[in-house]
Structure formats: structure tokens, C-alpha cells
C-alpha positions as CSV (number, residue, x, y, z in Angstrom):
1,X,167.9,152.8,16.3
2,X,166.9,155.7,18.5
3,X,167.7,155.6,22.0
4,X,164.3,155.8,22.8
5,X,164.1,152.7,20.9
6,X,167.0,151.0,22.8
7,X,165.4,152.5,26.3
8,X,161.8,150.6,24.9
9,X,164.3,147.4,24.4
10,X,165.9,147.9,27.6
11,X,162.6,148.5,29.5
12,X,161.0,145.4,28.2
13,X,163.8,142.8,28.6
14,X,163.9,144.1,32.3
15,X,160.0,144.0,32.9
16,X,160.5,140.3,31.2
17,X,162.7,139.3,33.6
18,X,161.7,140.6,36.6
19,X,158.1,138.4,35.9
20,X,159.7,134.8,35.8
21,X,158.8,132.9,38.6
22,X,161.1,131.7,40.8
23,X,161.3,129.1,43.7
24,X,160.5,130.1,46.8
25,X,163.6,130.1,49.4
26,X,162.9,127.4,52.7
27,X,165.0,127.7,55.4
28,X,167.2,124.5,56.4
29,X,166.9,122.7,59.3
30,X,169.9,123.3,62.0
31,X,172.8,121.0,62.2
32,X,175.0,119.4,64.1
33,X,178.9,117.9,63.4
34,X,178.9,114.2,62.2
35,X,180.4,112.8,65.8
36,X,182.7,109.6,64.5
37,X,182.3,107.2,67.9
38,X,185.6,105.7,68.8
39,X,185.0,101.4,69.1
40,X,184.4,100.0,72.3
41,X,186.8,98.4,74.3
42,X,187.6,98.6,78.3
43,X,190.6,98.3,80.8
44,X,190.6,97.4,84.2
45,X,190.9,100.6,86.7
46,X,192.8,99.1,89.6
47,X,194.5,100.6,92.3
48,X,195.0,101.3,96.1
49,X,191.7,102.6,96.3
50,X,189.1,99.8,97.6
51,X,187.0,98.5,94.6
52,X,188.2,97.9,91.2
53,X,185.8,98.5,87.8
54,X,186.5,98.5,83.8
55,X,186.5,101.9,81.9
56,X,186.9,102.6,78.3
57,X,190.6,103.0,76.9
58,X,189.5,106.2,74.7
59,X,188.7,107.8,78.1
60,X,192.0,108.7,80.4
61,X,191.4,108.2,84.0
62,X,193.3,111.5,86.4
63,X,193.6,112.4,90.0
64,X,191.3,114.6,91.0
65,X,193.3,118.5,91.4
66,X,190.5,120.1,93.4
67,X,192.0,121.4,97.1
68,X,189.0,119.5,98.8
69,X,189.7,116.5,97.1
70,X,190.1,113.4,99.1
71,X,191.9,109.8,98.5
72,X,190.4,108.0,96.1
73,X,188.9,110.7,94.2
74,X,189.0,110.6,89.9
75,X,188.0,112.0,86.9
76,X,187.2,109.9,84.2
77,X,187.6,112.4,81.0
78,X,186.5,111.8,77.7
79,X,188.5,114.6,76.1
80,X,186.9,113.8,72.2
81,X,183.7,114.5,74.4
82,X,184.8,117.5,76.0
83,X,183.2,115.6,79.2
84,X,184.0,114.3,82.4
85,X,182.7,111.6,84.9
86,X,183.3,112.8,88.9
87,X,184.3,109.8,90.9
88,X,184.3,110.3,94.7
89,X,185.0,107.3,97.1
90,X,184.0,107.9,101.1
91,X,184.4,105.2,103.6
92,X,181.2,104.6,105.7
93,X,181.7,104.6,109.8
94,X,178.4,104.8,110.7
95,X,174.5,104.6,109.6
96,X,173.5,108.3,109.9
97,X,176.8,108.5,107.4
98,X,175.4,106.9,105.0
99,X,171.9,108.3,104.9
100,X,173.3,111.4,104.4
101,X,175.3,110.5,101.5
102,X,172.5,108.8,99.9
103,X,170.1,111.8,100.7
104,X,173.0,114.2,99.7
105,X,173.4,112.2,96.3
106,X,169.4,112.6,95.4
107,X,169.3,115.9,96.8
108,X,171.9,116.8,93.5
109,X,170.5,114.4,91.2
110,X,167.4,116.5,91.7
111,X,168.1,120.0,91.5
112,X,168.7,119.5,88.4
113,X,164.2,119.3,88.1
114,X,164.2,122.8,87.1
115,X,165.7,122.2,83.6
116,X,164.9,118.7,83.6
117,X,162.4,116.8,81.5
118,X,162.7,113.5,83.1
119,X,164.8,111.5,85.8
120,X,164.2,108.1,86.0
121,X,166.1,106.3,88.1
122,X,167.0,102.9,87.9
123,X,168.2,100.5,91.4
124,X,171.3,99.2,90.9
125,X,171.5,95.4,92.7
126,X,174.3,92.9,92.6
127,X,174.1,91.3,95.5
128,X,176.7,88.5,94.8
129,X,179.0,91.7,94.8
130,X,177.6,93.4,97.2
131,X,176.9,96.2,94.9
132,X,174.0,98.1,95.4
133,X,173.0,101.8,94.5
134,X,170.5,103.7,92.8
135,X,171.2,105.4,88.9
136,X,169.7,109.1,88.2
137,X,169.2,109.2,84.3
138,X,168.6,112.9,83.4
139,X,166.9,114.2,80.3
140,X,167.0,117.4,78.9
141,X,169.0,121.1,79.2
142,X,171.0,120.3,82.3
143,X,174.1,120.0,83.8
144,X,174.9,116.7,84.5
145,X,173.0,113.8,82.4
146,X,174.1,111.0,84.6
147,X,174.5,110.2,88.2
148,X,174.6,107.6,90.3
149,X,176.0,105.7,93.7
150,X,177.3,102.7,94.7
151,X,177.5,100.7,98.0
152,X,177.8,97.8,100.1
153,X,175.3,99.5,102.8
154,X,178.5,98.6,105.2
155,X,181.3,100.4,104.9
156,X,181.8,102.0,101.7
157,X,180.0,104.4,99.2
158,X,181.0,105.7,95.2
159,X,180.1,107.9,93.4
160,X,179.4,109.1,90.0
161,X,178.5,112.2,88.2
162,X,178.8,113.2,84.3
163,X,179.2,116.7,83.3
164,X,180.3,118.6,79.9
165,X,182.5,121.1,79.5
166,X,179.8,122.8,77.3
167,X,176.6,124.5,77.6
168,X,173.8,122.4,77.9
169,X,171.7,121.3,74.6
170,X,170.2,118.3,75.3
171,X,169.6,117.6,71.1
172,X,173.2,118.5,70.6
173,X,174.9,116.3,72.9
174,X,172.2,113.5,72.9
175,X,174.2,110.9,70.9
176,X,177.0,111.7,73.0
177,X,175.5,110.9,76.0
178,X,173.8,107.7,74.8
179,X,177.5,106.4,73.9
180,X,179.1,106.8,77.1
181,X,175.8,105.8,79.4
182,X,177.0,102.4,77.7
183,X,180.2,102.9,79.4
184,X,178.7,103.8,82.6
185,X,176.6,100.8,82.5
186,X,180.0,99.0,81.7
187,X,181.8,100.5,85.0
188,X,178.5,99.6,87.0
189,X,178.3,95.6,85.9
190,X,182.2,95.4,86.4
191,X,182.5,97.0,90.0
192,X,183.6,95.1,92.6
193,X,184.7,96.2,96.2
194,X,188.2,94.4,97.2
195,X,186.8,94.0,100.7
């Protein structure tokens, strides 16, 4: 065989090959880590502090470190989470008080519109307990996806607020959220003042 011969070959096996159909390439859909939820079960927060509620035992309850920190002021982390649920306690002395800690409390539920897709919020009303509140769920890219307050109109006010230690993707964290709502709801039907 001539090498123009073994060129021809050459040349046509190539040109045979480079016809063959193949299968177009689709691009896959974004993913997210498998999260593996740890099963529910609560404790009973209890302490000097003047109400008493159940938390989850995969979250670990902590002082909060922040220099204007006050008594009776927590953090409830979820560390599997990466998340964290601000509890602040303020005694009430008088009415004007209290209206502006519930102003102040929709005030930050709602800055969070900008990003926001919804709040809804929900009243909160035990009034066998004396419990009684409103509860800020937010959806979408935003800081916080949870916030609410507690009081006995009287003399005391609670607080909560849940934050991630992560950049906001509502999609992302969605399941996440939904799991420990659960356990919010679970800390609101067991709180109870101790006066």
C-alpha cells in the first residue's frame, strides 16, 4: 500500500467518524446536600429567668456574649444547622413600654419586605397561660425566617428571632427551616411565665 493509499484510509475512517450522531449534552439541575434531620425530642429550659419552655435536645441552649446583653438573654444554636434562635427577655414597667417593644419587634420583622416574598403572621393566644404574642413567618432571601414575641400584656415580654450563619437562599435552606419552625411551634405551646 502507498501512503497515499493509507492517507485515503486514514481520511475516510476520520470523515466516518466525525458523522455519527451523538446525544445531545443537557445541563443538570443544581443540587443541594441530602440534610439527614436528627429525631425529635425536647427538654425543659428552666432557670432563674421568669418563664420556662421545651427546646429540642440536638439544639444547645448559651448565654448570650454580646456586651449589651441583659439577664435573661439566650441563644438557642442549632450547630448541624449552622443557625441560631435570639432569645431576649425584658420586664414590662409601664404601657408606653410595651408598645414600643411590640412596635419595635414589627418594625424588624418588616424590614426584612425588601427581600421578602411573604410574611404572614400568625396571633399567638393562650390565655389559660397568659401567653399571648404575634408570629412573623418570613419567606424568601432574607435574614431571619422567623420571629416572633411573647407576653402577658402585664409585666413581661420574649422574644424570638432565627438567623443562619449563612448567606441567604431561601431554596437552599427551606427544609431546614421547616424542621426547626416545628420546634419553635414546640417552644411557643410549652411557654409558661412562673409568675
Amino acid at each position: 500500500m502507498t501512503n497515499r493509499n493509507i492517507f485515503l484510509l486514514l481520511f475516510m475512517a476520520a470523515s466516518l467518524l466525525a458523522c455519527t450522531q451523538q446525544q445531545p449534552s443537557t445541563p443538570k439541575p443544581r443540587g443541594y446536600f441530602r440534610i439527614d434531620f436528627p429525631k425529635k425530642a425536647y427538654q425543659t429550659f428552666n432557670s432563674d429567668c421568669p418563664f420556662t419552655f421545651e427546646y429540642p435536645v440536638y439544639a444547645v441552649m448559651a448565654k448570650d456574649n454580646d456586651r449589651n446583653a441583659q439577664p435573661c438573654w439566650n441563644n438557642l444554636n442549632f450547630p448541624q444547622f449552622n443557625g441560631v434562635l435570639h432569645l431576649t427577655y425584658h420586664g414590662v414597667f409601664s404601657r408606653e413600654a410595651y408598645d414600643k417593644m411590640t412596635e419595635a419587634a414589627r418594625f424588624l420583622a418588616m424590614k426584612h419586605t425588601v427581600r421578602a416574598n411573604a410574611i404572614d403572621q400568625k396571633l399567638i393566644n393562650y390565655p389559660e397561660r397568659k401567653v399571648y404574642g404575634i408570629y412573623y413567618a418570613i419567606e424568601g432571601n432574607t435574614a431571619s425566617s422567623v420571629q416572633f414575641f411573647l407576653t402577658d400584656s402585664a409585666k413581661h415580654y420574649f422574644r424570638g428571632a432565627l438567623y443562619f450563619n449563612e448567606r441567604p437562599q431561601y431554596d437552599s435552606i427551606q427544609p431546614v427551616v421547616k424542621f426547626i419552625k416545628k420546634d419553635i411551634d414546640r417552644l411557643i405551646e410549652t411557654f409558661k411565665w412562673k409568675n
